[in-house]
N, CA, C and O atoms as CSV, one atom per row, in Angstrom:
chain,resi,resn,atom,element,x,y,z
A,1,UNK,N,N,-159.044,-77.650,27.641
A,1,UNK,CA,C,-157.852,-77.055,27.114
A,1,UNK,C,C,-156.958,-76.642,28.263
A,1,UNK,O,O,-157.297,-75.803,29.098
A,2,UNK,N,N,-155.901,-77.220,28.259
A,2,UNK,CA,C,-154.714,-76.728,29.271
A,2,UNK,C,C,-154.028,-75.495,28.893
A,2,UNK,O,O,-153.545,-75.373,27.767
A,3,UNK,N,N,-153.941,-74.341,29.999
A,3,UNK,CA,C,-153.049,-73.203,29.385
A,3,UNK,C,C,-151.925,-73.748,30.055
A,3,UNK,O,O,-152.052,-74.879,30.524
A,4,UNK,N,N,-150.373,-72.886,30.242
A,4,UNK,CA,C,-149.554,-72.887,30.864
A,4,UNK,C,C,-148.981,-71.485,31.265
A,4,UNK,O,O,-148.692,-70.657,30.401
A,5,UNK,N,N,-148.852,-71.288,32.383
A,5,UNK,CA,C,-148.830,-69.983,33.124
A,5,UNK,C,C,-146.811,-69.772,33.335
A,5,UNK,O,O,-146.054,-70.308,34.144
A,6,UNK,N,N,-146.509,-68.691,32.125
A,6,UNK,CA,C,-145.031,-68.402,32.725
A,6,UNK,C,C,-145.229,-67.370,33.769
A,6,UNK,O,O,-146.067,-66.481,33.614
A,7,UNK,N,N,-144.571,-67.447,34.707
A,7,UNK,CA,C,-144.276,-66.942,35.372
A,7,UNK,C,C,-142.905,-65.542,35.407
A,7,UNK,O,O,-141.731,-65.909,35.438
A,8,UNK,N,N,-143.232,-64.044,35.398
A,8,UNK,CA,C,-142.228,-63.582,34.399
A,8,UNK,C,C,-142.304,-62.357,35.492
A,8,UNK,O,O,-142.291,-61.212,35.040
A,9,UNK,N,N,-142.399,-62.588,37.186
A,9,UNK,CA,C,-142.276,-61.870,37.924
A,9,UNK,C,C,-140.847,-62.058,38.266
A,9,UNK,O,O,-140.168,-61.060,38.510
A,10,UNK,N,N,-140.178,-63.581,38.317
A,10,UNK,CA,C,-139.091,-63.862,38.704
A,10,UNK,C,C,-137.903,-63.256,38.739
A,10,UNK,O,O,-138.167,-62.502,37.802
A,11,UNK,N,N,-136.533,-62.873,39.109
A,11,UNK,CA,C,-135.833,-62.437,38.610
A,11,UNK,C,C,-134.253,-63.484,38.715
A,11,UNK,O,O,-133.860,-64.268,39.579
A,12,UNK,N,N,-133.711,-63.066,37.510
A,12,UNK,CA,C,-133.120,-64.325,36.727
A,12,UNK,C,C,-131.365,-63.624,37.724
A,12,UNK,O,O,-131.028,-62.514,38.136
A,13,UNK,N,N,-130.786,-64.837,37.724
A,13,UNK,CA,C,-129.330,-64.637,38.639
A,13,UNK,C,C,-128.362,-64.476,37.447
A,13,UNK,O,O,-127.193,-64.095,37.402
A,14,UNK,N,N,-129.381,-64.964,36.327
A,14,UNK,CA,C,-127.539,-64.997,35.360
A,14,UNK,C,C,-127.921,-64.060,34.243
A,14,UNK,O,O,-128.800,-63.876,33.400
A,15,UNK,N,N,-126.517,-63.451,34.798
A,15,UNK,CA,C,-126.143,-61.851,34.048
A,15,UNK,C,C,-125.730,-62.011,32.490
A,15,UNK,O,O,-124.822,-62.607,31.912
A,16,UNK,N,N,-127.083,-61.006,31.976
A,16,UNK,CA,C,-126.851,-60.514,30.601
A,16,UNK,C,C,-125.732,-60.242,30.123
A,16,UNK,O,O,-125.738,-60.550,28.931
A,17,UNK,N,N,-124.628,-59.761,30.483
A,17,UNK,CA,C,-123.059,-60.226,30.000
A,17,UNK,C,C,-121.798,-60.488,31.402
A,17,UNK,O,O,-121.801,-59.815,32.433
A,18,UNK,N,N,-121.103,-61.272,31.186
A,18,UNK,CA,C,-120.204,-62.006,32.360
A,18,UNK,C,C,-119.147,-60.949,32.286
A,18,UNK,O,O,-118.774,-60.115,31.462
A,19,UNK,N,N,-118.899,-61.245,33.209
A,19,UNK,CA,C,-117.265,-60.220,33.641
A,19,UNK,C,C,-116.390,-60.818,33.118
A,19,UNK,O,O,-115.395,-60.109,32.968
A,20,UNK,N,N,-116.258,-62.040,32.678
A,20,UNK,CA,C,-115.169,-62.678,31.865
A,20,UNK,C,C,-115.490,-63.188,30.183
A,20,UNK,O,O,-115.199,-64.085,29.392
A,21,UNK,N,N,-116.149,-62.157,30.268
A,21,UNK,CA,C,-116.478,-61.378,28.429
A,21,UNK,C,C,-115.370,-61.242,27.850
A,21,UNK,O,O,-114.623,-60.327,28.195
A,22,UNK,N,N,-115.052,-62.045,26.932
A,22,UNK,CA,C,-113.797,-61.555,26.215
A,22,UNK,C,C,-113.737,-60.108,25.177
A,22,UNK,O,O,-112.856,-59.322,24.831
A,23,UNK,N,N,-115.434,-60.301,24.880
A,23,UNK,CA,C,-115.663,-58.803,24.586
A,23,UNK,C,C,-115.683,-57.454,25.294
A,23,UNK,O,O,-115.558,-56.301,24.880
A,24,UNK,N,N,-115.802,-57.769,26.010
A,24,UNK,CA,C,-115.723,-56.598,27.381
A,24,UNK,C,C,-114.815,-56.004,27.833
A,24,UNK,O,O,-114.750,-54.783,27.976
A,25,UNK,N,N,-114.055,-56.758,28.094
A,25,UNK,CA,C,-112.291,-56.855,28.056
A,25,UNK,C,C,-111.794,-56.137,26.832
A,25,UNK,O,O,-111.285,-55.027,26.990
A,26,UNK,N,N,-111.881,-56.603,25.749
A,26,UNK,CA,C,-111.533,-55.971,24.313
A,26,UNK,C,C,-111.741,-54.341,24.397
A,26,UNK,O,O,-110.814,-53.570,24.148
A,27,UNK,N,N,-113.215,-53.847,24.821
A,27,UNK,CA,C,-113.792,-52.790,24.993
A,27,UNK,C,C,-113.182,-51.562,25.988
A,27,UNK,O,O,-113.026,-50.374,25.704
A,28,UNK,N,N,-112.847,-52.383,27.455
A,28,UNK,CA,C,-111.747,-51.858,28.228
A,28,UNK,C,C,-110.991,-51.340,27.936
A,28,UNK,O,O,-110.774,-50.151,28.169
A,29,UNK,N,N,-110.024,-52.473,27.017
A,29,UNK,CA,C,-108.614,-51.967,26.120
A,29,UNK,C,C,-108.435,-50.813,25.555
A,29,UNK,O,O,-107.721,-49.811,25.584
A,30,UNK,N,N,-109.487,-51.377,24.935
A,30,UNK,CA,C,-109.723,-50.074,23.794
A,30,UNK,C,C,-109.778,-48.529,24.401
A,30,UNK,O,O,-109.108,-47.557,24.052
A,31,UNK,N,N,-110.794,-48.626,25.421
A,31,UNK,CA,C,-111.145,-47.446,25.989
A,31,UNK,C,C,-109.498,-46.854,26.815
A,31,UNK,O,O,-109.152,-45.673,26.842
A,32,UNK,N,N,-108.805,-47.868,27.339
A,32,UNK,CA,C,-107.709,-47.513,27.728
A,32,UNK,C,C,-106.748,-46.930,26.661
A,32,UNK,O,O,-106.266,-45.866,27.049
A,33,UNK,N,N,-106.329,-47.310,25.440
A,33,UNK,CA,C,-106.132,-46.990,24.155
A,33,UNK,C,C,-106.572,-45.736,24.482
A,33,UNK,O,O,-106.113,-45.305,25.540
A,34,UNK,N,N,-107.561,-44.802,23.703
A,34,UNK,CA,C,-108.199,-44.081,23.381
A,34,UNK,C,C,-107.805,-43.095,24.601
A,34,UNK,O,O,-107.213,-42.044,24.358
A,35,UNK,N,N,-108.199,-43.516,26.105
A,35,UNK,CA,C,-107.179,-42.277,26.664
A,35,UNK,C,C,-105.536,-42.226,26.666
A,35,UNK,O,O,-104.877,-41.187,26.616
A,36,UNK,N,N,-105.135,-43.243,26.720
A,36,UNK,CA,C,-103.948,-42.505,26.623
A,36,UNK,C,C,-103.188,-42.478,24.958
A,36,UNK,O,O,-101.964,-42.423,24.836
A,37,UNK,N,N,-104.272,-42.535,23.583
A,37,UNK,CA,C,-103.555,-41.592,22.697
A,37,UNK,C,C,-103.859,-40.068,22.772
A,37,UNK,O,O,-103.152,-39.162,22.333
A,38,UNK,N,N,-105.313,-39.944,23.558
A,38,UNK,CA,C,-105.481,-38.440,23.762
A,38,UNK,C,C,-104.956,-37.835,24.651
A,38,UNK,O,O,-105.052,-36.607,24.662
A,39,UNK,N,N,-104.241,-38.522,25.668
A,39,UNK,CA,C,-103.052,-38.154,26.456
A,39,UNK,C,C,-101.879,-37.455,26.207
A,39,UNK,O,O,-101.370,-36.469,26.739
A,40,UNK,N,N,-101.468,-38.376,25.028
A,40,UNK,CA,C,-100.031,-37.771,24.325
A,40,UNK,C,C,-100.712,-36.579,23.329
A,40,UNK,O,O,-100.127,-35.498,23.382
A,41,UNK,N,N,-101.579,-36.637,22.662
A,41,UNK,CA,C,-102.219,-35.095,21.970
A,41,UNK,C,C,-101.855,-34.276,22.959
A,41,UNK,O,O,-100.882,-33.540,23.120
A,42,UNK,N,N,-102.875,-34.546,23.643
A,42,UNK,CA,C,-103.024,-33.206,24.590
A,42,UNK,C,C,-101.168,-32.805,25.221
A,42,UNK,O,O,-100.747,-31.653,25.118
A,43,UNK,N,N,-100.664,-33.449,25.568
A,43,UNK,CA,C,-98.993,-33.352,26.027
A,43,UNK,C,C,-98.516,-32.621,25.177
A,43,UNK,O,O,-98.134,-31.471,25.394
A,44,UNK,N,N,-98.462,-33.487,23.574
A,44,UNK,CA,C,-98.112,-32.987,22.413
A,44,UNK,C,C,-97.864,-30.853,22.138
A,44,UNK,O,O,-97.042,-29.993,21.823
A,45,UNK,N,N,-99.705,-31.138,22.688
A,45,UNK,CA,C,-99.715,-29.964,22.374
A,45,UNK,C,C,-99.770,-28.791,23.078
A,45,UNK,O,O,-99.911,-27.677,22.573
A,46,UNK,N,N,-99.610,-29.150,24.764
A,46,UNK,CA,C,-99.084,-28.273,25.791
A,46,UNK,C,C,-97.485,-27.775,25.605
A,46,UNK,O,O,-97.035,-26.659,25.868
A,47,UNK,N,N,-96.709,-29.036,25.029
A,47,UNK,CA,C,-95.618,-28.829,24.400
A,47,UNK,C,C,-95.114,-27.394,23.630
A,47,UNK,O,O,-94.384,-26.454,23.947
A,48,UNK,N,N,-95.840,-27.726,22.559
A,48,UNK,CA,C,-95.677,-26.774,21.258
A,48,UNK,C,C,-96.282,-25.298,21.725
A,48,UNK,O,O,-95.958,-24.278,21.117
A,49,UNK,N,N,-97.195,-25.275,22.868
A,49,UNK,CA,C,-97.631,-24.056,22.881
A,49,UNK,C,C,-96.913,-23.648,24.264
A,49,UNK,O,O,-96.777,-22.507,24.705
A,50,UNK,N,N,-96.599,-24.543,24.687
A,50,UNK,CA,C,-95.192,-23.648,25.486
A,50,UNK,C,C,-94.069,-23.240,24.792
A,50,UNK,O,O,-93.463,-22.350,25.389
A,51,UNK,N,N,-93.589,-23.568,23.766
A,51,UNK,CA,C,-92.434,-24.038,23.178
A,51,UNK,C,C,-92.569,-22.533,21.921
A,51,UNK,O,O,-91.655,-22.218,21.159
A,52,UNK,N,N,-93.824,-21.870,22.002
A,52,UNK,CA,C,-94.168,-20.583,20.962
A,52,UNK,C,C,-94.155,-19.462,22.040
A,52,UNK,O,O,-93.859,-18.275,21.908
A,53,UNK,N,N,-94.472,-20.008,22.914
A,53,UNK,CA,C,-94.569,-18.837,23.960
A,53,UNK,C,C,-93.157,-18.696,24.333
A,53,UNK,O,O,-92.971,-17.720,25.060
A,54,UNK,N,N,-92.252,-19.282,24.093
A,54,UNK,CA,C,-90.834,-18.779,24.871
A,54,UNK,C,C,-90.127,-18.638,23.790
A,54,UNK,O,O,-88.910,-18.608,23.972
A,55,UNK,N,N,-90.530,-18.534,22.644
A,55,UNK,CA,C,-90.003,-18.426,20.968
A,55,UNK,C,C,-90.445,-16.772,21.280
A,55,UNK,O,O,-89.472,-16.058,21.524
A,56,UNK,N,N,-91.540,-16.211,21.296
A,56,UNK,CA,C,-92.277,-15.546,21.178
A,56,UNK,C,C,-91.726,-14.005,22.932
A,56,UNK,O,O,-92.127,-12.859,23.132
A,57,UNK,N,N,-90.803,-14.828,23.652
A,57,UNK,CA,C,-90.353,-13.868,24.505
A,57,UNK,C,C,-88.938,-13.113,23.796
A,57,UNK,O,O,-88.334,-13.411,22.765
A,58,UNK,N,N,-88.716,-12.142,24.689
A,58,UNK,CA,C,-87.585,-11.491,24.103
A,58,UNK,C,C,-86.056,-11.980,24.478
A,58,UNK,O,O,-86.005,-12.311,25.663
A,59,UNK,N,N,-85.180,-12.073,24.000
A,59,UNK,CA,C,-83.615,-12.337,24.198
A,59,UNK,C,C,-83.545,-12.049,26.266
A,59,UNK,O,O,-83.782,-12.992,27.021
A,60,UNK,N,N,-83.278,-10.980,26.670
A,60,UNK,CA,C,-83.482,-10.633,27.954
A,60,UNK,C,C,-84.405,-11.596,29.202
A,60,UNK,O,O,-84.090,-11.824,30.370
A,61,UNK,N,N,-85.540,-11.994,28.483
A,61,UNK,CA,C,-86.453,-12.292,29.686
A,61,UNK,C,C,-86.240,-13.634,29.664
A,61,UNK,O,O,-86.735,-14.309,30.567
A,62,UNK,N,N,-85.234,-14.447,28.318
A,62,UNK,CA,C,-84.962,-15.648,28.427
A,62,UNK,C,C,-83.288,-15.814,29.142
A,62,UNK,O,O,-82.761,-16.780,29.694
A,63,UNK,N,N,-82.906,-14.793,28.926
A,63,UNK,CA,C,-81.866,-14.990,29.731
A,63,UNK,C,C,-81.675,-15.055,31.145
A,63,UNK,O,O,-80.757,-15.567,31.786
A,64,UNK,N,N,-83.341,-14.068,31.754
A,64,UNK,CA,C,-83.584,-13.737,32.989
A,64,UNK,C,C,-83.631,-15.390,33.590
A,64,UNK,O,O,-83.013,-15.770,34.585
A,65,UNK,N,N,-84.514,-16.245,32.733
A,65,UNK,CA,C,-84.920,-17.527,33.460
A,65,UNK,C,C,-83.880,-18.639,33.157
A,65,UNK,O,O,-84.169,-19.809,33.411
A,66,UNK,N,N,-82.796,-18.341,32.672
A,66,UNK,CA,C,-81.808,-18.830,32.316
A,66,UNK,C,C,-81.625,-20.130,31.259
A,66,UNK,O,O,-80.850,-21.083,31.353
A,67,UNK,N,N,-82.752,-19.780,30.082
A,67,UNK,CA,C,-82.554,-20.585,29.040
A,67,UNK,C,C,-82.206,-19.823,27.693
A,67,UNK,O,O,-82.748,-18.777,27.335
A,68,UNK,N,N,-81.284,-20.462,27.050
A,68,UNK,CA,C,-80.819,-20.033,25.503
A,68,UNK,C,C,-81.941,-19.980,24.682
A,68,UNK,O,O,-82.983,-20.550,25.009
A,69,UNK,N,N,-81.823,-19.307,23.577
A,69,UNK,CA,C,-83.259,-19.306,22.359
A,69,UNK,C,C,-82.427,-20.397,22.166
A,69,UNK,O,O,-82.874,-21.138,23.042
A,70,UNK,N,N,-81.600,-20.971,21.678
A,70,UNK,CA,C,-81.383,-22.170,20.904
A,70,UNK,C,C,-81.384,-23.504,22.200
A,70,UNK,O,O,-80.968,-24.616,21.877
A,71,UNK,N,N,-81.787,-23.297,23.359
A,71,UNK,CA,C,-82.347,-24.039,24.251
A,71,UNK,C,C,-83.736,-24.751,24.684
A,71,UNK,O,O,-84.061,-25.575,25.539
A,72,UNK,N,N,-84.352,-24.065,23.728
A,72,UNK,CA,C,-85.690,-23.396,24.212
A,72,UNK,C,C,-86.595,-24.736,23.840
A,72,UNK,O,O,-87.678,-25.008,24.359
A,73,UNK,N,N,-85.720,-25.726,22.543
A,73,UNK,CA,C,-86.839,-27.050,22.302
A,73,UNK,C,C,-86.574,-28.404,24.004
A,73,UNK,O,O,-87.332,-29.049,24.729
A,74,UNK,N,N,-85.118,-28.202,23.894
A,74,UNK,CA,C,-84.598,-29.562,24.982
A,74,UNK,C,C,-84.875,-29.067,26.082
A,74,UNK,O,O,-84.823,-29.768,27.093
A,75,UNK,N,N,-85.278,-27.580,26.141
A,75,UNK,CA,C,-85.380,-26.691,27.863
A,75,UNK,C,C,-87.428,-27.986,28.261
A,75,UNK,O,O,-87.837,-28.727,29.155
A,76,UNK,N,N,-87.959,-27.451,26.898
A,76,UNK,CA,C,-90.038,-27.689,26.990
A,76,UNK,C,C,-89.145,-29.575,27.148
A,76,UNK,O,O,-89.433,-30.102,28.223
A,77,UNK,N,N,-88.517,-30.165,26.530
A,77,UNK,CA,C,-88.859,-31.496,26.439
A,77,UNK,C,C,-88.232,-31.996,27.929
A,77,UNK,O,O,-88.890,-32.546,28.812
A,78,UNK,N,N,-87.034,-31.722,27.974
A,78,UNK,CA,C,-86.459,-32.336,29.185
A,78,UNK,C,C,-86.592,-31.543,30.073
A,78,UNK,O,O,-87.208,-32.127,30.966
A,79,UNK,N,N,-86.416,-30.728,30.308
A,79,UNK,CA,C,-86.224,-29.448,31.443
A,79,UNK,C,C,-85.135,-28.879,31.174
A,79,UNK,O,O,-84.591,-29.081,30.089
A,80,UNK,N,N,-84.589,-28.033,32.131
A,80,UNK,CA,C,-83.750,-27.112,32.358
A,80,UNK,C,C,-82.473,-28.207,32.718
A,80,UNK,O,O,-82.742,-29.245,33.323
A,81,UNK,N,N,-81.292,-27.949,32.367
A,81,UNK,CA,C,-80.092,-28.800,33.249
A,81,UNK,C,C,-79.740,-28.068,34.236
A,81,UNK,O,O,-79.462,-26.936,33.841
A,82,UNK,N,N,-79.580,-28.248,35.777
A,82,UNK,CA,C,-79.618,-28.226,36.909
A,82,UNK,C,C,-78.329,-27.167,36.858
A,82,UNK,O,O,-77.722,-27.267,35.792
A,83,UNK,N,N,-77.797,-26.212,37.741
A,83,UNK,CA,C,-76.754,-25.438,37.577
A,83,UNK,C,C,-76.402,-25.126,38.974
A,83,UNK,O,O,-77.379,-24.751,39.621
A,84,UNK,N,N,-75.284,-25.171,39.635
A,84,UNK,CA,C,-75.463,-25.099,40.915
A,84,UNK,C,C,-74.980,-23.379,41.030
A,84,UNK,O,O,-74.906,-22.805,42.116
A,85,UNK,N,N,-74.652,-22.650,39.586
A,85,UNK,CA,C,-74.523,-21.370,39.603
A,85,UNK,C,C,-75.339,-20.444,38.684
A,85,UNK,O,O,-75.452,-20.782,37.505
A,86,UNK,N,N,-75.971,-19.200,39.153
A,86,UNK,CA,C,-76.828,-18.867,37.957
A,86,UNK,C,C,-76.203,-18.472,36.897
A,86,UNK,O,O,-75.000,-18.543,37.150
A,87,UNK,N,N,-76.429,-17.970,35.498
A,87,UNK,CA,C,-75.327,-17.456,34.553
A,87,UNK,C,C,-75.490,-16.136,34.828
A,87,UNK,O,O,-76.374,-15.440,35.327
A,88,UNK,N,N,-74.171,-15.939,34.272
A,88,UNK,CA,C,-73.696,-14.456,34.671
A,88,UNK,C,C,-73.631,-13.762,33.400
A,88,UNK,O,O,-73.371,-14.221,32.288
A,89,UNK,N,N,-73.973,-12.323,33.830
A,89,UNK,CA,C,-74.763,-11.158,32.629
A,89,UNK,C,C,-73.290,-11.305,31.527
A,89,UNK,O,O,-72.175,-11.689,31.878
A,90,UNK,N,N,-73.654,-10.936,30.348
A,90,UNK,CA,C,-72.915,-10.202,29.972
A,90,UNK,C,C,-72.505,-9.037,29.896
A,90,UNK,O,O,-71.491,-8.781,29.247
């Protein structure tokens, strides 16, 4: 009776999945996806909780830093518009 002896010390050169996996790639994407929609959350919501906190200051201390309450959404989104003079008290 002939046995046949595998040999299963060897170690094999070709990789259990290729770098030019179209699935792999897909997976990447995705993962890229996934951070940057939790990117804009998180933005989203640094936003809004800046945007309560300067709702939430008094008339005076917004005037101190020189934004309007009715400034206070385009001040969090865009910034401040540049002034080459500070405003003056009433």
């Amino acid at each position: 009776m002939s046995t046949t002896c595998l040999d299963t010390t060897r170690a094999t050169s070709v990789p259990l999945v290729s770098r030019t996996d179209p699935s792999r790639s897909s997976l990447v994407r995705m993962g890229a996806g996934f951070r940057a929609a939790y990117a804009r959350i998180a933005r989203a919501i640094r936003m809004r909780r800046a945007e309560r906190i300067l709702h939430e200051m008094p008339d005076h201390i917004l005037h101190d830093i020189g934004i309007a309450r009715g400034d206070i959404h385009d001040a969090i989104r865009n910034g401040r518009p540049w002034r080459d003079e500070p405003r003056q008290r009433l």
